[in-house]
C-alpha positions in Angstrom: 0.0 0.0 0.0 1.4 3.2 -1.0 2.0 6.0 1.9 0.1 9.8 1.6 2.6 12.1 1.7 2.1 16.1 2.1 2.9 18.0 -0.6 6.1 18.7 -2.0 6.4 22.3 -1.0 5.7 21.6 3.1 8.0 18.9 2.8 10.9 21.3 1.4 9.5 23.7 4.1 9.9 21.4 6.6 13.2 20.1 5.4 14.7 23.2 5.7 13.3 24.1 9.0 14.3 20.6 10.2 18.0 21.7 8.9 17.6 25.1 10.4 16.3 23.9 14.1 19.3 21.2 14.1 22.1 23.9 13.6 20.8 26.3 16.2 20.3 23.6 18.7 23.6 22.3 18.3 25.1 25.8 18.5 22.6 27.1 21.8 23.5 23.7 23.4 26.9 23.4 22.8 28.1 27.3 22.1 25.4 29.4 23.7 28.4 31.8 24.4 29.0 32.8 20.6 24.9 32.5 20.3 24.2 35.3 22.6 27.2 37.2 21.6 25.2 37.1 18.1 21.7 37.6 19.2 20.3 41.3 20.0 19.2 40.0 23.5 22.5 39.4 24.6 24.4 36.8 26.6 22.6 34.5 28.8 24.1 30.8 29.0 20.8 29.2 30.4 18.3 30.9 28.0 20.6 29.6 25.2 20.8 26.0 26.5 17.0 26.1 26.9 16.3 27.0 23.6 18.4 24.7 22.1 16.6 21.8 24.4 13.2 22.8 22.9 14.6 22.7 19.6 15.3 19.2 19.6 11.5 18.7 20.9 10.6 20.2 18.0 12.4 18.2 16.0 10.4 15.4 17.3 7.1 16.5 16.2 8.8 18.2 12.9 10.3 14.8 11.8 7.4 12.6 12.6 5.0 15.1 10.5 7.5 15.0 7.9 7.8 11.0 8.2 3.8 10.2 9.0 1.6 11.8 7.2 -1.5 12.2 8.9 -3.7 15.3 7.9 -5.1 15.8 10.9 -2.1 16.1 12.8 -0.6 18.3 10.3 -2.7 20.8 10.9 -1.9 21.0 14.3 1.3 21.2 13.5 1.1 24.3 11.0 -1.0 26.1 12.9 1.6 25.9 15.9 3.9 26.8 13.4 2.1 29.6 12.3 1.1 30.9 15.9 4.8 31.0 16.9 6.5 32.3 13.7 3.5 35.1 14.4 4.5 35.2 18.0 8.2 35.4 17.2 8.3 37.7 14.5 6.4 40.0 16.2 8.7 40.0 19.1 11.6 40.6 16.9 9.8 43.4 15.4 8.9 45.8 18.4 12.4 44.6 19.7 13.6 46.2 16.4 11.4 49.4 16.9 13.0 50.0 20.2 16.6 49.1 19.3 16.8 49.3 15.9 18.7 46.3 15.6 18.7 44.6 12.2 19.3 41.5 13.6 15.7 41.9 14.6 14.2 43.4 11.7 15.8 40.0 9.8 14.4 38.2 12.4 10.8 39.5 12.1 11.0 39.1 8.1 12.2 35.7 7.9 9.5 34.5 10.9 6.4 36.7 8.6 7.4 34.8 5.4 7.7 31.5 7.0 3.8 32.1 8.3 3.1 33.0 4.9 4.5 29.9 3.5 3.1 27.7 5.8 -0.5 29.2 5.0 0.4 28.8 1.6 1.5 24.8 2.1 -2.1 24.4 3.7 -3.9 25.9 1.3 -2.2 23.5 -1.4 -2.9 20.3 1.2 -6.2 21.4 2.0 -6.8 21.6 -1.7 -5.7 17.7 -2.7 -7.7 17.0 0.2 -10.3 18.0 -1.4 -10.0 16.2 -4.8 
């Protein structure tokens, strides 16, 4: 019996965030030093190390989505992924308006597209559902 899979652009989406989520959690694990030195929140050790622990928890969910496809779980899954990029790239944004750090304003860009491409990857599912 052949396997449903999601469509091909969530599954590059979620390739790449599964690529993305893996570096920084290796890096706020295991450098969170050089993290915060590159962040505009600054240094803080434990705040690094506990990002990088929720990352790979992520990764759980974002690998089992990607392996099992299961539509109702998935859109769980996108709109968590859609609530925090929201959530996040908001946060980068007023913490751009009050420091006007561009770290921050890339921040809040990348997070706003990702929402948009996650609403977009639904739309496409939700559509072959459909058929």
């Amino acid at each position: 019996m052949h396997q449903k899979k999601m469509n091909l652009f969530l599954r590059v989406l979620f390739i790449i965030l599964i690529i993305a989520i893996s570096g920084a959690a290796i890096l706020q694990i295991f450098a969170p030093e050089y993290m915060g030195r590159h962040a505009a929140y600054g240094i803080s050790t434990g705040w690094q190390r506990e990002i990088g622990f929720w990352n790979i928890a992520v990764l759980v969910i974002l690998i089992t989505a990607y392996r099992h496809y299961n539509w109702t779980y998935l859109k769980s899954i996108l709109l968590a992924l859609i609530l925090g990029g929201i959530g996040i790239g908001s946060n980068h944004f007023v913490h751009y308006l009050k420091m006007h750090q561009i770290v921050n304003l890339i921040g809040a860009v990348e997070n706003y597209l990702l929402v948009l491409a996650w609403m977009i990857g639904w739309k496409i599912e939700e559509r072959r559902q459909n058929l």
